[in-house]
N, C-alpha and C positions, 0 to 999 in steps of 0.2 A: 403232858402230851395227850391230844385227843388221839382216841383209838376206837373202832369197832369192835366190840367184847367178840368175841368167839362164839359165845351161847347165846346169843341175842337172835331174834327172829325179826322178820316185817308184820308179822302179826300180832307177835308182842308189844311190836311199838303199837302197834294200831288200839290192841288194847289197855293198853297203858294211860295213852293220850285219852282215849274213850272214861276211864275210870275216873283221872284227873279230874277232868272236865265234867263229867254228866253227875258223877258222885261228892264230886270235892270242890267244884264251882272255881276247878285248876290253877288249887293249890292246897298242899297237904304235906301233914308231917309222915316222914318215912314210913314210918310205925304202924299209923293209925291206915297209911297204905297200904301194907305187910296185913294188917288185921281184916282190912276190907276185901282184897284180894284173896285171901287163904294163903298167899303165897309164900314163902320161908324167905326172909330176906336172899337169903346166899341165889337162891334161884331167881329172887325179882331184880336184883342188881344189876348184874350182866345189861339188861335193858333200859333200865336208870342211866349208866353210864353211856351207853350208847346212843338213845336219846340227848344228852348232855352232850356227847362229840357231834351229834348233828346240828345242835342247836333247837332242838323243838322243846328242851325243856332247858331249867337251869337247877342247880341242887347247892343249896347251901346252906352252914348251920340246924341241918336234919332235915332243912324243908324239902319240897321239891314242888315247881310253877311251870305252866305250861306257856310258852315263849308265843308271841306271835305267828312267828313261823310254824307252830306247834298246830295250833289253832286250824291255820292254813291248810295244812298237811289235813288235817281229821275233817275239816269241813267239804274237803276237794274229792273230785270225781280219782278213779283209780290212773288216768291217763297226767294230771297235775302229779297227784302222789306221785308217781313214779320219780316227773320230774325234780319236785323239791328233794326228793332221794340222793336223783344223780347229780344236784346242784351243790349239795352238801356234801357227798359222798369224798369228795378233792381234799377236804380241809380234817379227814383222819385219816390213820391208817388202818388198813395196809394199804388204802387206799392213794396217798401222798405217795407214797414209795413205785407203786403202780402207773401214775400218772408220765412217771421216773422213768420208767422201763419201756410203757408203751407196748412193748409184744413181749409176753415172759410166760415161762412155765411157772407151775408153783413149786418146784425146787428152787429156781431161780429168785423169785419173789421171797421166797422163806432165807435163802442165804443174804440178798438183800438189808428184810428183814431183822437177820439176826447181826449183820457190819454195823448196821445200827441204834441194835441194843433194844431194840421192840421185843420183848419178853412174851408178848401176848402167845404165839406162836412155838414155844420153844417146850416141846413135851412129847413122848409117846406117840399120841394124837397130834401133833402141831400141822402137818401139812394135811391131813383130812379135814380138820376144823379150815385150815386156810381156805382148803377148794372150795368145803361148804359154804364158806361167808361170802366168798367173790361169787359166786352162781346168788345165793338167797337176795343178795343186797345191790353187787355190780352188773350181772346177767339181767336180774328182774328189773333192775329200772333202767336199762338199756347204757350204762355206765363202758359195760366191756361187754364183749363176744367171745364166746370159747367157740374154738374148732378143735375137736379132738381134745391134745392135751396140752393145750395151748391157745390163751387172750392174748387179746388185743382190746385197748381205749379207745372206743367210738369217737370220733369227735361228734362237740357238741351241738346237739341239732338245731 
């Protein structure tokens, strides 16, 4: 199942795809991206994987290639980005589930979430990680609108 990690940023992707490409001529072994970065795998992951449910990159057998779309996304002005965001965004979750609901709180979303066995979410932190990710990923690239304590799915423009 693709999923939006919890810990994943838009800035991370950003820098991520930036590293790929301008240091690794996008594409590179995990490792050798953990070394370049500073990063501690466990920390660079989250965005690996999230990238990977976007589609801007692919990971496999250690590697990790930056996708066409990938390419797109880092070449584009911030108004494109938004959009390849909110274009991809439908085809993870908690996104997929969200599309579902159309207007939901994020207890709502989170109970959802959990009928469905999405783990991502289920912790201590699970619904502040949730609000975080729908505001950083679904709010900024015009996906969903919060009012108060409570989205709504845009349609698309």
């Amino acid at each position: 199942m693709h999923a939006i990690h919890p810990n994943s940023r838009v800035a991370d992707l950003i820098g991520l795809l930036s590293v790929l490409t301008n240091t690794f001529g996008g594409k590179a072994e995990l490792y050798k991206l953990e070394k370049e970065t500073e990063v501690d795998l466990d920390d660079l992951m989250p965005i690996v994987y999230t990238a990977d449910a976007l589609g801007f990159v692919t990971v496999g057998e250690g590697d990790i290639t930056v996708t066409d779309r990938g390419l797109e996304f880092l070449e584009a002005k911030i108004g494109r980005r938004k959009k390849l965001i909110e274009e991809s965004l439908k085809h993870a979750e908690p996104f997929k589930t969200v599309v579902e609901l159309g207007d939901f709180s994020v207890d709502e979303l989170a109970e959802s979430l959990e009928k469905k066995h999405v783990q991502s979410f289920v912790s201590p932190r699970g619904h502040q990680d949730l609000d975080m990710l729908l505001v950083e990923w679904g709010v900024y690239s015009g996906f969903l609108r919060k009012e108060g304590d409570r989205y709504t799915v845009l349609q698309p423009r």
